[in-house]
N, C-alpha and C positions, 0 to 999 in steps of 0.2 A: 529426821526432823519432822516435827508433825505439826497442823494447822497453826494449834494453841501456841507452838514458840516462835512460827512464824509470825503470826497477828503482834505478838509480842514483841519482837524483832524491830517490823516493821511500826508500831507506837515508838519504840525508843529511836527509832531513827528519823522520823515526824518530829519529836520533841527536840534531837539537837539540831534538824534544821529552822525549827522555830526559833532556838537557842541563836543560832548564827547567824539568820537572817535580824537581828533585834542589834546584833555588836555593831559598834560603831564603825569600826570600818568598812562593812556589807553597806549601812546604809549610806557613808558616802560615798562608795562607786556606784550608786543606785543610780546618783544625780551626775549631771553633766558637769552643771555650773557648779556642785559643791565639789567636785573629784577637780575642777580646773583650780578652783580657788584655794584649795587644799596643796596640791603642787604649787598652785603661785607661792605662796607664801612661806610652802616649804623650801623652794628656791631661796628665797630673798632671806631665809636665815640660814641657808648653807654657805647662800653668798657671803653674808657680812660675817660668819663667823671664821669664815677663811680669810677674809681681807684682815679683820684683827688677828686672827692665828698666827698669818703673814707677816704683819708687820711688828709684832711682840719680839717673833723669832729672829727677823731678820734685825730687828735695834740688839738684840741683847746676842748674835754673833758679831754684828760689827763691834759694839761695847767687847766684848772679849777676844777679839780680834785685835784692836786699837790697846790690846796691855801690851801686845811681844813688840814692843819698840824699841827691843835689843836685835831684832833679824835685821840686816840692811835693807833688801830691797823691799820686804811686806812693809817693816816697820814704817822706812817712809812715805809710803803707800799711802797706809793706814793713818796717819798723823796729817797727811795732806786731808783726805777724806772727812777724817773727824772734825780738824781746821774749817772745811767747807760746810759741813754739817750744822756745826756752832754760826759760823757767820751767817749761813739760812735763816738760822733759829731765831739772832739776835742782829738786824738790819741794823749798826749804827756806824 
């Protein structure tokens, strides 16, 4: 390898750390306050998208759960459950 591909070499590797230092992710772990603010808020939608994920998944196995109220012991289980569920819903 000789000078001319080094110089060469080393330009093109200049250029894509110019390139990377510019992406947006480089520049927010640059800052403190942008890299905390960045997780905060990345939290707070991993949060609430698990709490709806959660609670989607968990109405629509109780709902499919609350059909087999032909098995004795689930069935009335499930039929009390859902009885409690409704009475929650609808306080009269």
């Amino acid at each position: 390898m000789n000078d001319e591909d080094t110089k060469t070499d080393f330009a093109r590797l200049a250029d894509e750390l110019q390139t990377l230092n510019r992406h947006r992710f480089v520049r927010i772990h640059n800052s403190l306050w942008r890299l905390v603010m960045f997780q905060f808020l990345r939290g707070l939608a991993f949060g609430l998208g698990s709490v709806v994920g959660a609670t989607v998944l968990v109405s629509i196995v109780v709902w499919w759960l609350s059909q087999f109220e032909f098995i004795p012991i689930v069935g009335d289980w499930l039929g009390q459950l859902v009885d409690q569920i409704e009475t929650t819903r609808d306080p009269e």
